[in-house]
DOMAR-661890 format. One line per field, with one value per atom (N, C-alpha, C): x, y negated, z negated; atom name. Coordinates in nm, 3 decimals, decimal comma, m for minus. Example, Ala and Ser with C-alpha at 12.3 -4.5 7.8 and 13.67 -1.06 7.14 Angstrom:
<rs>
x	c(1,319|1,230|1,320|1,285|1,367|1,290);
y	c(0,569|0,450|0,330|0,225|0,106|m0,003);
z	c(m0,780|m0,780|m0,780|m0,708|m0,714|m0,787);
atom	c(N|CA|C|N|CA|C);
</rs>
This chain:
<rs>
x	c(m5,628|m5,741|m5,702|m5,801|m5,781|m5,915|m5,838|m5,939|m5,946|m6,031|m6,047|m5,926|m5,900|m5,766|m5,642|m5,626|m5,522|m5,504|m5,596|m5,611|m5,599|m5,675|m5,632|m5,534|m5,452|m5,295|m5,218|m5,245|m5,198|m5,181|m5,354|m5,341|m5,276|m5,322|m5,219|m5,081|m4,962|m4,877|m4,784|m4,906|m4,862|m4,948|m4,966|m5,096|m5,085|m4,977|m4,957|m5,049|m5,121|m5,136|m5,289|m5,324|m5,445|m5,570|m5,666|m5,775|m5,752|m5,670|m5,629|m5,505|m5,425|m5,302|m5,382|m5,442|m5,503|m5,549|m5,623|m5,698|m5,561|m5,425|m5,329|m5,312|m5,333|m5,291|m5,317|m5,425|m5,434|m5,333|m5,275|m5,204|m5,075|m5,073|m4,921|m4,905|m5,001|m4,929|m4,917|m4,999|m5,013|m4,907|m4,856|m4,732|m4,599|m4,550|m4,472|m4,324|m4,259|m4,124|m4,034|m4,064|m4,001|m4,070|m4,080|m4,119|m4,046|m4,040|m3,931|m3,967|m3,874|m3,929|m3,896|m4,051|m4,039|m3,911|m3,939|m3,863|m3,906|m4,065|m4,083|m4,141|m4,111|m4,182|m4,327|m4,339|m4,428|m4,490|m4,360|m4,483|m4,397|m4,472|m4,405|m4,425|m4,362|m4,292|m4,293|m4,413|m4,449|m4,389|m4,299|m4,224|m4,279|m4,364|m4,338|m4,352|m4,271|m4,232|m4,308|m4,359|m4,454|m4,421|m4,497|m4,485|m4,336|m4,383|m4,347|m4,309|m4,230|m4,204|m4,343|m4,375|m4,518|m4,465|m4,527|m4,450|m4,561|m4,595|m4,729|m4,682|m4,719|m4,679|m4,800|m4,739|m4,875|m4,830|m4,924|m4,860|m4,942|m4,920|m4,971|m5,072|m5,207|m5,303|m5,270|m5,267|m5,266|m5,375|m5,425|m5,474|m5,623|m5,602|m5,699|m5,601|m5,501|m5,444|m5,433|m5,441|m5,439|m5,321|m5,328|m5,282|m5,356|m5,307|m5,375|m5,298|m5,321|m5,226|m5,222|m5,091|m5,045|m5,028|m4,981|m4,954|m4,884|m4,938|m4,882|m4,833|m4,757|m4,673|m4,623|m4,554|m4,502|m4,389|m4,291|m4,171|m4,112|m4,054|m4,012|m3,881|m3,924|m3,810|m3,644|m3,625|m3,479|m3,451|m3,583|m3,614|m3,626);
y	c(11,263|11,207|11,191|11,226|11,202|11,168|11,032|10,940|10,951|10,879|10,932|10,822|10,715|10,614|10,690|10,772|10,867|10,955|11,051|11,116|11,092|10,950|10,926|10,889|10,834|10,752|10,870|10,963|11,127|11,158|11,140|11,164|11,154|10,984|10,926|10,907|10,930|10,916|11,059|11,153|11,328|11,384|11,383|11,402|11,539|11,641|11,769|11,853|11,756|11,791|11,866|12,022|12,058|12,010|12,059|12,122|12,185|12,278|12,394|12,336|12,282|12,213|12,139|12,057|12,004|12,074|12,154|12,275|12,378|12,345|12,401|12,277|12,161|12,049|12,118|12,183|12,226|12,327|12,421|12,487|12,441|12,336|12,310|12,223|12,160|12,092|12,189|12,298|12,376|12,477|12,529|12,628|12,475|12,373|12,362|12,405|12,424|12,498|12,350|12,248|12,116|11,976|11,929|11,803|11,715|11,636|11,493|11,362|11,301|11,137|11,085|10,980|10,959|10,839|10,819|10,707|10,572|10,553|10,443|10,463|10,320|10,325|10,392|10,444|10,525|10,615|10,710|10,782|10,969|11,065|11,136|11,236|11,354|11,455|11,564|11,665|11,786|11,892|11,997|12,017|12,186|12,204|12,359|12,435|12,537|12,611|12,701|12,723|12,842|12,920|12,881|12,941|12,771|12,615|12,516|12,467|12,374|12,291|12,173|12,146|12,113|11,967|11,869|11,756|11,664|11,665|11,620|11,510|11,362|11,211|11,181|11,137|11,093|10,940|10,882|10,726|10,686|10,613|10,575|10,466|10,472|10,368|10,323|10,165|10,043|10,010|10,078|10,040|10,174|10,274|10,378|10,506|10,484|10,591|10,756|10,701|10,871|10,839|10,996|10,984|10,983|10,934|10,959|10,974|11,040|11,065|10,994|10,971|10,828|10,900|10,989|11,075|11,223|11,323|11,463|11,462|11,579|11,577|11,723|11,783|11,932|11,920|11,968|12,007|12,150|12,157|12,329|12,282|12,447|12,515|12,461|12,362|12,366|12,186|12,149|12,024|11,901);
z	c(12,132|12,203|12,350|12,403|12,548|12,644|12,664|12,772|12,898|13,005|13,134|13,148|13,141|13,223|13,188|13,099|13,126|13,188|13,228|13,305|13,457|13,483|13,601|13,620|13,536|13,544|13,583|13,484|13,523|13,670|13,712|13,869|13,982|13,964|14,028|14,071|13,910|13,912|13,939|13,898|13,910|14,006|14,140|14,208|14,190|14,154|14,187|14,065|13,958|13,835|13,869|13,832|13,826|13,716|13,742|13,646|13,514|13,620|13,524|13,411|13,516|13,400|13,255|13,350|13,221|13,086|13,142|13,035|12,933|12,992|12,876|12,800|12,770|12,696|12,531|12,481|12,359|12,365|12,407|12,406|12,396|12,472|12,462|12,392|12,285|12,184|12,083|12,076|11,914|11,945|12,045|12,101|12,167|12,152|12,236|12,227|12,319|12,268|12,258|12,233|12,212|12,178|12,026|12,044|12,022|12,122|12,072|12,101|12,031|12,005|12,186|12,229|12,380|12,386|12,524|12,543|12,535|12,547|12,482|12,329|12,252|12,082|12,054|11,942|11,930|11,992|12,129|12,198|12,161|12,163|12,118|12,246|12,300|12,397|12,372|12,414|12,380|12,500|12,505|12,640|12,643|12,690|12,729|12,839|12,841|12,970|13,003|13,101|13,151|13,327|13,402|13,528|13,558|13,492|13,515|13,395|13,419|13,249|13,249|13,142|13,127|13,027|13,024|12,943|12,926|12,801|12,772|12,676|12,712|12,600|12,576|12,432|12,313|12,284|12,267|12,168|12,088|11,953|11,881|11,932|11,852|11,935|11,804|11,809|11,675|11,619|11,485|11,416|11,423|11,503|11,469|11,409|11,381|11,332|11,350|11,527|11,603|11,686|11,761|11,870|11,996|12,109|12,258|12,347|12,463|12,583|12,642|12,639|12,746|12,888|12,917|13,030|13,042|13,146|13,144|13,317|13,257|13,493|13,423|13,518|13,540|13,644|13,589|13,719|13,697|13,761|13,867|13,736|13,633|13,533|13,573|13,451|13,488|13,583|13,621|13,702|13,650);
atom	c(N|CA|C|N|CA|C|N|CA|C|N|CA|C|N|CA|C|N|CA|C|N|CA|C|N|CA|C|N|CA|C|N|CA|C|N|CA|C|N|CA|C|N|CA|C|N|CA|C|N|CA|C|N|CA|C|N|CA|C|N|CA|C|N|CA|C|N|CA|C|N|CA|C|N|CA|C|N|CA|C|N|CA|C|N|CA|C|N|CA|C|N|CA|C|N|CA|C|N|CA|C|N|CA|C|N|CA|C|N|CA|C|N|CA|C|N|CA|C|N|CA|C|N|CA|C|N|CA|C|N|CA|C|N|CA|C|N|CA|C|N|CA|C|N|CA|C|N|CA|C|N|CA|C|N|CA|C|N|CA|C|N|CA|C|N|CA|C|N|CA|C|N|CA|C|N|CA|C|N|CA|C|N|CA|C|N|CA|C|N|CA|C|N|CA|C|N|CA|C|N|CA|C|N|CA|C|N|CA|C|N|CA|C|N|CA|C|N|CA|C|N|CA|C|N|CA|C|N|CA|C|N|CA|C|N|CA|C|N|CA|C|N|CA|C|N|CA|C|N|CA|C|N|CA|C|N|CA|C|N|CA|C|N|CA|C|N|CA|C|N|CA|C|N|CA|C);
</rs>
């Protein structure tokens, strides 16, 4: 699931983040070349590499039994 306060948190905190980035998020959870447990509880780390490394966090929402994006950013391969 993905809400607009994530997205903008996204913004904000990743201003470098496109349109377009956004629009690989289905892609890069159903292809990622890495998922791992985040650094905070319950959030999980979808990592994949393309033109950029792409790093998409999920966290458990309490008590609807999904996931939602806590936040996505991109850095330069290897970064």
């Amino acid at each position: 699931m993905i809400d607009i306060s994530a997205v903008k948190h996204s913004q904000k905190k990743h201003p470098n983040m496109t349109e377009t980035d956004f629009c690989l998020i289905p892609m890069i959870i159903a292809a990622a070349d890495e998922i791992t447990k985040g650094k905070y509880p319950e959030t999980v780390v979808y990592r994949k590499t393309l033109e950029k490394e792409y790093y998409y966090v999920e966290c458990t929402r309490t008590g609807r039994k999904r996931l939602a994006m806590k936040t996505f950013y991109k850095t330069k391969i290897g970064g």
